[in-house]
C-alpha positions in Angstrom: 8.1 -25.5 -39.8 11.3 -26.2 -38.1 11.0 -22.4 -36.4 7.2 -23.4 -35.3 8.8 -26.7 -33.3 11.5 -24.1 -32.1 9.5 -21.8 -30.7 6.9 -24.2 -29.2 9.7 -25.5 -27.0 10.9 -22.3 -26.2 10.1 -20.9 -22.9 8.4 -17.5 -22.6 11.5 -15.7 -21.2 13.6 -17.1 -24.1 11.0 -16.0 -26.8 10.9 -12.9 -24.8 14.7 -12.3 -24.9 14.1 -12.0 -20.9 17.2 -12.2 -18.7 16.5 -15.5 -16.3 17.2 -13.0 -13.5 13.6 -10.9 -14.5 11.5 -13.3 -15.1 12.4 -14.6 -11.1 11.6 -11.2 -9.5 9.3 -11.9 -7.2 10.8 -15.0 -6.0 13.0 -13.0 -3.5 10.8 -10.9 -1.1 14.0 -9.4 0.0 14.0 -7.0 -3.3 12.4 -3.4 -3.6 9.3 -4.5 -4.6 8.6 -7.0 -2.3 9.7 -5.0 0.5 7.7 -2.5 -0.4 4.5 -4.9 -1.0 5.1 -6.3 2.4 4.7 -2.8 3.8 1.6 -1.5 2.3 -1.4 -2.6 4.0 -3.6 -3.2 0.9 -6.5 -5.1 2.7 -6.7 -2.0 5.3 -6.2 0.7 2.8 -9.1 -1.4 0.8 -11.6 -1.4 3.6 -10.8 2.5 3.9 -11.5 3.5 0.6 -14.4 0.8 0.5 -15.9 3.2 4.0 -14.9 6.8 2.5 -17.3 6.2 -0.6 -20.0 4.9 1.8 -19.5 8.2 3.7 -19.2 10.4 1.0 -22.6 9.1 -0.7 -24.6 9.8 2.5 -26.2 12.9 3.1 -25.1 13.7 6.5 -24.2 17.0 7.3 -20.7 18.0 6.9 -19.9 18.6 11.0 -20.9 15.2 11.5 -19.2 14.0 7.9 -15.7 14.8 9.4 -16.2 13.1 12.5 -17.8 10.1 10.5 -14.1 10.2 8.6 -12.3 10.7 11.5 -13.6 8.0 13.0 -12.9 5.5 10.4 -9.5 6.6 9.9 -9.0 6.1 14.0 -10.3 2.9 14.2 -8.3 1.8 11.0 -5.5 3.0 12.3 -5.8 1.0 15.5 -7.1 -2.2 13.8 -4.7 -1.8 11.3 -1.4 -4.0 13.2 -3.7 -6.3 15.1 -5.4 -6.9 11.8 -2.0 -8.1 10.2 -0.7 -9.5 13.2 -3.6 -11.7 13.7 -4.6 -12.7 9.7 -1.5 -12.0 7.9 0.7 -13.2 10.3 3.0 -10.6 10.7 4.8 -10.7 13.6 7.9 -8.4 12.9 7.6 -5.6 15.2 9.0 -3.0 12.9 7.0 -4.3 9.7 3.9 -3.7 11.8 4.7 -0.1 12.8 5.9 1.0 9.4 2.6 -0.9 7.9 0.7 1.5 10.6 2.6 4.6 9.4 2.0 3.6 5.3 -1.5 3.5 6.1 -1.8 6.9 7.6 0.4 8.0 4.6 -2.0 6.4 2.1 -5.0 8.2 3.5 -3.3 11.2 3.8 -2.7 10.6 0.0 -5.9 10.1 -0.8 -7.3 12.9 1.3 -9.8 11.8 4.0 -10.3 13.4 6.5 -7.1 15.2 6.6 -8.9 17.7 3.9 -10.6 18.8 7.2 -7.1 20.2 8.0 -6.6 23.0 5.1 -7.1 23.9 1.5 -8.1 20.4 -1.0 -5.5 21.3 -3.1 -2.7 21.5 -0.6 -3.8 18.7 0.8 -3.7 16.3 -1.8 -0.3 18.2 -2.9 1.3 17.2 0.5 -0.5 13.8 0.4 1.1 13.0 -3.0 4.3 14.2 -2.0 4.9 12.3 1.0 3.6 9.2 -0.4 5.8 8.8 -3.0 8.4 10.2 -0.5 7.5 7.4 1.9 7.1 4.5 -0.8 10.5 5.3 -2.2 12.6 5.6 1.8 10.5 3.0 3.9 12.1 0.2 2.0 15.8 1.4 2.1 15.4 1.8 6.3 13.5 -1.5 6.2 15.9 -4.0 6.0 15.6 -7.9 6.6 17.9 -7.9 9.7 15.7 -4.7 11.1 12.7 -6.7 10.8 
């Protein structure tokens, strides 16, 4: 019983056997992660993905399929820093151009219309590769006094 009363006044990091330090990680948006969270732009990448499976499911032909794509990606792109200077109140210069960049880098990740560009297969290659390139740098060359 005496255990039962112990670990009901336990907190879940102690019960856990969590370092303090962990269970406080997102606390400080100065770390990797939310560095890296501030410079993905997740509602934009959303609305992109959200457009591509509209496109995809119509039966347009393919000439006019790619410039459909195109399209979307290009107005994206341009929307993309207004949209988080405007609703998410970004106003750092830097974090808005490198949010820009990510998106392009997400897209080309996830194909798009840059499958227009060459084979499927390399694309998504190169798309992978750069992404993960990209989402492991951009936070290092990001730093709070660059912002």
């Amino acid at each position: 019983m005496r255990n039962i009363q112990t670990l009901k006044k336990s907190s879940t990091t102690e019960i856990l056997n969590v370092p303090e330090t962990a269970s406080k990680i997102n606390a400080d948006s100065n770390d990797y992660k939310g560095k890296l969270l501030k410079l993905i732009p997740a509602e934009v990448v959303a609305a992109y993905i959200f457009i591509d499976g509209i496109i995809q499911s119509s039966s347009i032909s393919v000439n006019t399929l790619n410039i459909v794509q195109w399209a979307a990606f290009g107005f994206l792109f341009i929307i993309n820093p207004v949209y988080l200077y405007k609703v998410s109140n970004v106003n750092h210069k830097l974090q808005l151009f490198f949010s820009t960049i990510g998106f392009a880098v997400w897209v080309f990740a996830l194909g798009g219309p840059f499958l227009t560009l060459g084979s499927k297969d390399l694309v998504h290659l190169l798309g992978a590769i750069v992404l993960a390139i990209y989402t492991l740098l951009i936070p290092i060359f990001v730093t709070p006094e660059t912002k």
